[in-house]
N, C-alpha and C positions, 0 to 999 in steps of 0.2 A: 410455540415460541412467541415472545412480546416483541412489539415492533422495534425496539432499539437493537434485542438479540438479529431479529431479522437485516437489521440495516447493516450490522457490523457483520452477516454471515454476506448478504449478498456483494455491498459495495467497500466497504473498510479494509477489512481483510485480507483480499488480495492485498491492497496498499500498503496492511503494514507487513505481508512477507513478502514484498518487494523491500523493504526499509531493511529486514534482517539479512534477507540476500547480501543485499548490498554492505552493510559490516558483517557478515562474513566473511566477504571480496577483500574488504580492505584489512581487515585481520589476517587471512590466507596471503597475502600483499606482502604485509610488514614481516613475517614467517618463512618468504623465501628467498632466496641466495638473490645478493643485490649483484644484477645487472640493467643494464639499458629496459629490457623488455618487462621486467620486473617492476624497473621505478613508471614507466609509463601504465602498464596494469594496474598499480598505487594509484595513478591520477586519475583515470579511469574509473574506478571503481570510488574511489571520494567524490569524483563529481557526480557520479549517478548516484549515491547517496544523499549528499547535500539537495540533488534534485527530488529525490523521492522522499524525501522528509519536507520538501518546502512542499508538494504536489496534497500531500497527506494532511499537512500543518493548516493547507485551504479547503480539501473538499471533507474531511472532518466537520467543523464548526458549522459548513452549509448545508451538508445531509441533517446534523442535527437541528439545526434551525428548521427546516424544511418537514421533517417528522413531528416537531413540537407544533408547527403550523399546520399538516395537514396529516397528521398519525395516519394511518392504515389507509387512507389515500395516496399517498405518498410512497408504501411500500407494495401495494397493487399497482401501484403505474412502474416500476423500476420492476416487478415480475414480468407484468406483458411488456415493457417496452424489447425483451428478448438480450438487452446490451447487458444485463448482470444477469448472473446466474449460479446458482450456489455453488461455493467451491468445495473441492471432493476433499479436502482433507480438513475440510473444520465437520 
């Protein structure tokens, strides 16, 4: 693997299926019979999207900055530091 593929398997990735999750919520949201619990599960799930897209939208541009700055330094220290770890379904 090259260290960009590495970087989106160990630290991107999660983030951006937390970003899908999360419009799936609000799509499954919009989909069911409107009451009280329903429209608060809607704001719920938009705001934890608009979070996870803003969350994604910052640590993006920094892991790439940060690999362009110190390539495969950079992706040996995010192995040993133990905090990412390959996700089982990429």
């Amino acid at each position: 693997m090259n260290n960009e593929t590495q970087l989106n398997h160990l630290v991107l990735s999660p983030f951006r299926e937390v970003v899908v999750k999360c419009r799936e919520a609000v799509e499954n949201a919009k989909t069911a019979q409107n009451d009280a619990g329903v429209q608060a599960m809607t704001k719920a799930s938009r705001g934890l999207l608009t979070k996870s897209e803003r969350a994604l939208g910052k640590i993006e541009p920094l892991c790439k900055r940060l690999l362009e700055e110190y390539g495969e330094v950079f992706i040996d220290a995010l192995k040993e530091s133990g905090m990412f770890s390959p996700s089982s379904s990429s």
